[in-house]
C-alpha positions as a Markdown table, in Angstrom:
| # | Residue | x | y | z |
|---|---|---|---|---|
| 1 | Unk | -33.6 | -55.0 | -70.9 |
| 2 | Unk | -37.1 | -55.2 | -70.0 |
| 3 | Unk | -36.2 | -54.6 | -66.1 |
| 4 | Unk | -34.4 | -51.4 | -67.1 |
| 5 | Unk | -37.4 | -50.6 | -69.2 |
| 6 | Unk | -39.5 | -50.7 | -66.4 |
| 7 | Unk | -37.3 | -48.8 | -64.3 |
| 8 | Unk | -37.3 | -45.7 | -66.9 |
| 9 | Unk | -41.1 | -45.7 | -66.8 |
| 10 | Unk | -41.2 | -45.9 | -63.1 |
| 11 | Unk | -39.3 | -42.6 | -63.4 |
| 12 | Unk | -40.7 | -40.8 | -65.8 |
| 13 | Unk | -44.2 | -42.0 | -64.4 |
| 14 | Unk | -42.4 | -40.0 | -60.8 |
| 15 | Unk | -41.4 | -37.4 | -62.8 |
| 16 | Unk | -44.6 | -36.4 | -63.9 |
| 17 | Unk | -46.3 | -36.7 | -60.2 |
| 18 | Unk | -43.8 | -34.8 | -58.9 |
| 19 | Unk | -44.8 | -32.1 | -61.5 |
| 20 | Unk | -48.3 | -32.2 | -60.7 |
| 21 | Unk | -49.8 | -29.0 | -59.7 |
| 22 | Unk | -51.8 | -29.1 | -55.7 |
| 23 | Unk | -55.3 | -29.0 | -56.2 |
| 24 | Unk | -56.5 | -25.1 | -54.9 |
| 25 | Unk | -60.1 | -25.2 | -55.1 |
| 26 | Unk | -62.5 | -24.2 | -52.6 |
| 27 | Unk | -66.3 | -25.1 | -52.8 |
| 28 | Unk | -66.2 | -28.4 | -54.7 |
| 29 | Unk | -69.0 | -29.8 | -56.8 |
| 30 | Unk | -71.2 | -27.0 | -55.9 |
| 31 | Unk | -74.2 | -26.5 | -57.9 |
| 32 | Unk | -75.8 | -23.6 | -59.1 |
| 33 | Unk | -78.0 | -21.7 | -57.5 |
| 34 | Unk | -77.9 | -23.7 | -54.4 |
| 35 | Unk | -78.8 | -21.9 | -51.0 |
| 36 | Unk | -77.2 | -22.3 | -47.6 |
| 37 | Unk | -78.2 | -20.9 | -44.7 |
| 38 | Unk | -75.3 | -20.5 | -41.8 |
| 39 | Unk | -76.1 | -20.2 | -38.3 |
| 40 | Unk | -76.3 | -16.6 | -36.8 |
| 41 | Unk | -74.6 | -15.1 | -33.8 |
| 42 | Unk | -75.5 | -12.8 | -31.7 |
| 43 | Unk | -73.9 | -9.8 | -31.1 |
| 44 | Unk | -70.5 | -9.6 | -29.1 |
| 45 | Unk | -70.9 | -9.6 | -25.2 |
| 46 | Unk | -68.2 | -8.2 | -22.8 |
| 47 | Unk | -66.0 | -10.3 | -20.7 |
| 48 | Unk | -63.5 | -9.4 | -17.6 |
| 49 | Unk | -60.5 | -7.4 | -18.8 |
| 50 | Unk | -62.3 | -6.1 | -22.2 |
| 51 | Unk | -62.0 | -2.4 | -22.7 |
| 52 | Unk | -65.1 | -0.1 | -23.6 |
| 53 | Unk | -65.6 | 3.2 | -25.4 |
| 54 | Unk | -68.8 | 4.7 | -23.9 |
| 55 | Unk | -69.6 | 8.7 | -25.5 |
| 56 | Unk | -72.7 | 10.1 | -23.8 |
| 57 | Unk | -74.1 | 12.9 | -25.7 |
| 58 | Unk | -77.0 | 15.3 | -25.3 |
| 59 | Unk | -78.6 | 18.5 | -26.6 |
| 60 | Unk | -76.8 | 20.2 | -23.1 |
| 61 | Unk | -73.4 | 19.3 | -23.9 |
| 62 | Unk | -72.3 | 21.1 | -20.6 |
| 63 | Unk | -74.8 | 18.7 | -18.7 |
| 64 | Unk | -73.4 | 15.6 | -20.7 |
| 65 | Unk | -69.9 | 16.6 | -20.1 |
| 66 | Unk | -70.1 | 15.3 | -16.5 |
| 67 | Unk | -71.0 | 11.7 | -17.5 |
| 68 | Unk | -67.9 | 11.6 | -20.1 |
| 69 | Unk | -64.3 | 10.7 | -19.2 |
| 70 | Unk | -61.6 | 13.9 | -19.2 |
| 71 | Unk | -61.2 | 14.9 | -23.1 |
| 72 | Unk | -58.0 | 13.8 | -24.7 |
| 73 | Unk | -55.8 | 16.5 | -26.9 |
| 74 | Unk | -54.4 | 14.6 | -29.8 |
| 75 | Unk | -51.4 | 16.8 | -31.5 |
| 76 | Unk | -51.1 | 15.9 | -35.5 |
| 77 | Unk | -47.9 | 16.7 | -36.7 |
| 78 | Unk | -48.5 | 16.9 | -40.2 |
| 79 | Unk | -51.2 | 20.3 | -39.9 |
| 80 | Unk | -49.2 | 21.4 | -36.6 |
| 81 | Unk | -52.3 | 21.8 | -34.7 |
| 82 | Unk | -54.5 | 20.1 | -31.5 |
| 83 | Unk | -57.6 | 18.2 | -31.9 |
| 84 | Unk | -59.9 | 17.3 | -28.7 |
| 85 | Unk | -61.7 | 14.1 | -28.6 |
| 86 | Unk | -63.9 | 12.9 | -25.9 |
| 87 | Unk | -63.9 | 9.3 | -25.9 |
| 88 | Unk | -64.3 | 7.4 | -22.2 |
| 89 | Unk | -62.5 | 4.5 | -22.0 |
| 90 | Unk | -63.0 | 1.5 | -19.4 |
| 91 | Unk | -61.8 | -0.9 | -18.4 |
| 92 | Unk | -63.7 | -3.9 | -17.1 |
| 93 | Unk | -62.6 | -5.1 | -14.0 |
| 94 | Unk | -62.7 | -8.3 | -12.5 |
| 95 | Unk | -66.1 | -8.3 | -10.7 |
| 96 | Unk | -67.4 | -7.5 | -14.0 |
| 97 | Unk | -68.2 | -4.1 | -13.1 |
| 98 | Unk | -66.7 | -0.4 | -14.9 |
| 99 | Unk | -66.6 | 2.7 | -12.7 |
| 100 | Unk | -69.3 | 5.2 | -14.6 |
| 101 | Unk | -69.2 | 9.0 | -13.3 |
| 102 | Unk | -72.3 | 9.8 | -11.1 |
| 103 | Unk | -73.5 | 6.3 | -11.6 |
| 104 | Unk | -70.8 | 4.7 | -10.1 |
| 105 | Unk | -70.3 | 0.6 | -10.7 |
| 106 | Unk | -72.2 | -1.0 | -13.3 |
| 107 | Unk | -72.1 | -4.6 | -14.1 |
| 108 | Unk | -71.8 | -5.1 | -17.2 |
| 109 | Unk | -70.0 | -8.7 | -18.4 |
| 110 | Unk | -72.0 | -10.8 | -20.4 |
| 111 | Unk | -74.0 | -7.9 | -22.2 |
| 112 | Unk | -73.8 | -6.5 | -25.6 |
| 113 | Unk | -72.8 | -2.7 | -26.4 |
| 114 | Unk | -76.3 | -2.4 | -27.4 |
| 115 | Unk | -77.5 | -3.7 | -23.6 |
| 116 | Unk | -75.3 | -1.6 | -21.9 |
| 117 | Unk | -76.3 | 1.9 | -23.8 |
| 118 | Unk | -80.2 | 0.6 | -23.2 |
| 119 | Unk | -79.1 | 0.3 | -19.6 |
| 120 | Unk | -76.8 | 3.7 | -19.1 |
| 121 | Unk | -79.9 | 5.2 | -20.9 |
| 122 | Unk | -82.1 | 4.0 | -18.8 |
| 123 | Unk | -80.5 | 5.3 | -15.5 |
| 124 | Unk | -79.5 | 8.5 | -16.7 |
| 125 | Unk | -83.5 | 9.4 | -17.7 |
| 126 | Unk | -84.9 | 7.3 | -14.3 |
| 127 | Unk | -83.1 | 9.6 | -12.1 |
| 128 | Unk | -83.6 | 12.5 | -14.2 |
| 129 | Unk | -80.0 | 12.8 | -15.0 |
| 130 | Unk | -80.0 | 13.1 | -18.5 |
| 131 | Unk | -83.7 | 13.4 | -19.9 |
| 132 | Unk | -82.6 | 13.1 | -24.1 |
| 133 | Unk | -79.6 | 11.1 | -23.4 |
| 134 | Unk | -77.8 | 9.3 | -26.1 |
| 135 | Unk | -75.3 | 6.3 | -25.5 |
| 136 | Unk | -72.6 | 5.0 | -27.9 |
| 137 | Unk | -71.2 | 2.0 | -26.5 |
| 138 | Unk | -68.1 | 0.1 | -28.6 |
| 139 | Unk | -66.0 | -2.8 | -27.6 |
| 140 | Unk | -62.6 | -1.7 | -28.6 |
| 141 | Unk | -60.4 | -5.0 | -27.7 |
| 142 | Unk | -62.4 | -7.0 | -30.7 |
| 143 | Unk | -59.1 | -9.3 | -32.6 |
| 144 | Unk | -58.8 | -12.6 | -34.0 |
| 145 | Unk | -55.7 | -14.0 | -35.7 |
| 146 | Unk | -54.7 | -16.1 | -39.0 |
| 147 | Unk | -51.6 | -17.9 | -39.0 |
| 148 | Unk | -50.2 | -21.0 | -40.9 |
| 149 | Unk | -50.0 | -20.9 | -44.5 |
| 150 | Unk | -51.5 | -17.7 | -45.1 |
| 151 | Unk | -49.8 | -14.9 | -47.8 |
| 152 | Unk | -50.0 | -12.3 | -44.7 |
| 153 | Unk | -50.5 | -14.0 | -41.4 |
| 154 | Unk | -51.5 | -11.5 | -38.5 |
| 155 | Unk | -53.6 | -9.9 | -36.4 |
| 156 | Unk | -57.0 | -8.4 | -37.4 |
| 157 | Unk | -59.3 | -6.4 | -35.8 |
| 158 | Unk | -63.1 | -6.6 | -36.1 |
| 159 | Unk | -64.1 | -4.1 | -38.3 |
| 160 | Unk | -67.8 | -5.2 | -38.9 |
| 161 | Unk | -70.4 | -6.8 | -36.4 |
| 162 | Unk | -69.9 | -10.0 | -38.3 |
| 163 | Unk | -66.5 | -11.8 | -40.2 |
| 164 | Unk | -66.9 | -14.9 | -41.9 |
| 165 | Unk | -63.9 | -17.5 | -41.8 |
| 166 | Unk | -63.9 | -16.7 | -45.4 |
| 167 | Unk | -63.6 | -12.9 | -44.8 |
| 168 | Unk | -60.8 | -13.5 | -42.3 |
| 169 | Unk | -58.7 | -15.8 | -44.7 |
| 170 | Unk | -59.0 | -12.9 | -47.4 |
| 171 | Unk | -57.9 | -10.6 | -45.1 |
| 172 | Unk | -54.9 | -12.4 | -44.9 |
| 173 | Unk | -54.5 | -12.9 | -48.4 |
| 174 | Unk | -55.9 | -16.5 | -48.9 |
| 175 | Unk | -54.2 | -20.1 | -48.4 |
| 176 | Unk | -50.8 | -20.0 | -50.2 |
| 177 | Unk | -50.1 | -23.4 | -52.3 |
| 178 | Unk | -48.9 | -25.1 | -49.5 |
| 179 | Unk | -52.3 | -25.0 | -47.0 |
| 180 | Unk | -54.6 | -27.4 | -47.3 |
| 181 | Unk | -57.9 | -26.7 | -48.1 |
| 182 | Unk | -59.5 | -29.2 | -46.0 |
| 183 | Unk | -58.1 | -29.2 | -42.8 |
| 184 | Unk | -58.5 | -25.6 | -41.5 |
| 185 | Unk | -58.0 | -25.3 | -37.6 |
| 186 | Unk | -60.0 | -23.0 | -35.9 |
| 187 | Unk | -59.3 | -22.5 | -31.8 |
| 188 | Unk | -62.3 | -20.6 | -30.1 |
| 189 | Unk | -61.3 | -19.5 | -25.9 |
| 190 | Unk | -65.3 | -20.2 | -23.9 |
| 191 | Unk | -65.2 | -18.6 | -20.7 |
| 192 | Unk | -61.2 | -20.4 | -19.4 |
| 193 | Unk | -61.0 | -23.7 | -21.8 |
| 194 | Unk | -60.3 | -23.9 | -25.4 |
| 195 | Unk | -62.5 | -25.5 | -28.3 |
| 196 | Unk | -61.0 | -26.9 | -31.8 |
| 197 | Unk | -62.9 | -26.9 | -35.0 |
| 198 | Unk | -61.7 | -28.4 | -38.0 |
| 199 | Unk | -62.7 | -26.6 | -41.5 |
| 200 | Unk | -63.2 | -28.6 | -44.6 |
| 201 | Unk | -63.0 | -25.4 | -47.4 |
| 202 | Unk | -63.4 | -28.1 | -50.4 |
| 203 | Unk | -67.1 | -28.8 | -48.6 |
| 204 | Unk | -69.4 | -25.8 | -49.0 |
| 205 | Unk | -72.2 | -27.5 | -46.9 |
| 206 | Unk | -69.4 | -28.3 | -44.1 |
| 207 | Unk | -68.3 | -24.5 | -44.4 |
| 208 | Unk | -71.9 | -22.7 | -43.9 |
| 209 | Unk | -73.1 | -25.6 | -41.3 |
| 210 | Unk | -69.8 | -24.6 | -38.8 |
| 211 | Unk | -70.3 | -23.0 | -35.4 |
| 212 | Unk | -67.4 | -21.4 | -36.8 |
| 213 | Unk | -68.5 | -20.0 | -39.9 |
| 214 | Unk | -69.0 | -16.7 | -37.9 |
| 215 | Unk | -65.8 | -15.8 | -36.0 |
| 216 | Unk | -65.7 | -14.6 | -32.6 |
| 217 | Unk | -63.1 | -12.5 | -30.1 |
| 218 | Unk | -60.0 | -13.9 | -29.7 |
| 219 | Unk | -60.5 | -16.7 | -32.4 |
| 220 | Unk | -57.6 | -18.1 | -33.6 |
| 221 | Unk | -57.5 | -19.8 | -37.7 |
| 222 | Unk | -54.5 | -22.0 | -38.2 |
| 223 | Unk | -54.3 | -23.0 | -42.1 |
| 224 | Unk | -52.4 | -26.5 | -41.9 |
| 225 | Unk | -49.5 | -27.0 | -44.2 |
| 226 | Unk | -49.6 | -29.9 | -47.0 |
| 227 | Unk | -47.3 | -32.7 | -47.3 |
| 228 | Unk | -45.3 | -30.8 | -49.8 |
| 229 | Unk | -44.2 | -28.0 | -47.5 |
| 230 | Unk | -43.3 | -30.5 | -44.9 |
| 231 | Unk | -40.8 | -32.5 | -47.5 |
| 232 | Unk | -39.6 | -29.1 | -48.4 |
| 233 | Unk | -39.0 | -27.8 | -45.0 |
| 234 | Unk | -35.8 | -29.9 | -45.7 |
| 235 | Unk | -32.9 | -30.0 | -48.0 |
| 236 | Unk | -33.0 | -33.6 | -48.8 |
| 237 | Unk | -36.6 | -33.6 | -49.2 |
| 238 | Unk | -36.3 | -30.5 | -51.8 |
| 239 | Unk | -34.2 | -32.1 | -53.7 |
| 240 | Unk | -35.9 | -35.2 | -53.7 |
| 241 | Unk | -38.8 | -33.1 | -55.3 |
| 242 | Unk | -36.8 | -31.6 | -57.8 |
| 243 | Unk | -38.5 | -32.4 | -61.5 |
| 244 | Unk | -35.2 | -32.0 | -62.6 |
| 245 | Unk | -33.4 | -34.2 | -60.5 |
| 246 | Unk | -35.9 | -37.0 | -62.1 |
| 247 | Unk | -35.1 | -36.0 | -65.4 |
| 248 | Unk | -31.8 | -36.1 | -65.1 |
| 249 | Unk | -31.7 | -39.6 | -63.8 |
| 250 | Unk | -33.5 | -41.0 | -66.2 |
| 251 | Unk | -31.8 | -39.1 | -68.7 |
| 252 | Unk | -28.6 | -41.0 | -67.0 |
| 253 | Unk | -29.8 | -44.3 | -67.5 |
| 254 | Unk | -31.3 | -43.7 | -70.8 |
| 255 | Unk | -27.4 | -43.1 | -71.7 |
| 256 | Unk | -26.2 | -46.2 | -69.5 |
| 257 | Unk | -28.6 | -48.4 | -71.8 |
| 258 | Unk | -27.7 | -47.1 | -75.2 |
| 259 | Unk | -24.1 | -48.1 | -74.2 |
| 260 | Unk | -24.7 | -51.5 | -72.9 |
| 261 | Unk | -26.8 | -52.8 | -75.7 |
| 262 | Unk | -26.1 | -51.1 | -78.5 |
């Protein structure tokens, strides 16, 4: 009697953990009003095969026109009509260099937008080109990706000069129930080789402290599924989860008892 005893505890004491809910929270034991201060990066800087928007404008439009790309006619169905944009595109090729009217190849890998429009600027006025030129240089090819156990894996692009890992994972519409929280993969490409991180969210000191903390092009976050999802990626292990299938086992032997010693 007292071995079957036992044995009914030992299920109801399963039943219970297999009701537990995951633990979800993100910044553990922090206190108030505590400071961090993550590491800075600088700006983005180009690299072979990234794309560029470069606009040059001027009070002579007709002079500027010659140091743009050919305009683009965009037709929008919805008001029936044409709309011309000027935007040059480049491309940078593998020598690092773009083809630039009049100026001809520039080198520019390894510079930010803001380098290259200093630079563009500064040949257009030296060789009296352009004397109130103004450069708008954007890198257009700027992604990086979530995946894992996400609510809306995917591709995002950079829409500010700076995205947090936290901004990216909200993006994608937070960790579901089955990520874990502190073990956050974070793949970074530098230069032809690939560098891992591993992201502790439960540790906010961890979290602002990351060379990571600040993403870069092309990172990739991979959000690491728990134990749970990998016993439910099967039918046996499902079941074996099942708060009900515990209940109704000891609910079973509860009855098997009453008849044997009653």
């Amino acid at each position: 009697m007292k071995t079957i005893s036992h044995l009914l505890l030992l299920l109801a004491f399963l039943c219970l953990a297999s009701c537990s809910k995951p633990d979800l929270a993100y910044f553990k034991d922090v206190p108030a009003g505590q400071i961090y201060s993550p590491t800075l990066v600088g700006e983005q800087k180009v690299a072979i095969g990234d794309r560029l928007s470069i606009l040059v404008s001027s009070r002579d439009q007709q002079l500027a026109h010659i140091f743009n790309l050919q305009v683009f006619t965009h037709y929008n169905s919805n008001t029936e009509s044409f709309s011309n944009q000027r935007v040059g595109r480049y491309h940078v090729q593998e020598d690092g260099t773009i083809d630039f009217p009049v100026l001809g190849k520039l080198n520019v890998v390894n510079q930010t937008s803001d380098e290259i429009s200093r630079m563009i600027k500064h040949k257009l006025v030296s060789q009296e080109l352009l004397k109130d030129a103004i450069v708008s240089v954007e890198l257009l090819n700027q992604y990086y990706s979530v995946q894992g156990e996400v609510a809306k894996p995917g591709r995002f692009s950079f829409d500010e000069d700076r995205v947090t890992i936290l901004d990216a994972l909200s993006r994608a519409g937070d960790l579901t129930m089955y990520g874990q929280r502190d073990n956050v993969l974070v793949v970074r490409q530098i230069g032809d080789k690939y560098q891992t991180y591993r992201l502790d969210l439960t540790d906010a000191e961890k979290i602002y402290s990351s060379p990571v903390f600040f993403l870069q092009k092309n990172d990739m976050v991979y959000v690491t599924p728990n134990s749970r999802r990998a016993r439910e990626s099967s039918e046996f292990g499902t079941a074996f989860v099942n708060p009900s299938l515990w209940i109704s086992a000891a609910s079973f032997l509860t009855s098997i008892c009453v008849l044997i010693f009653k």
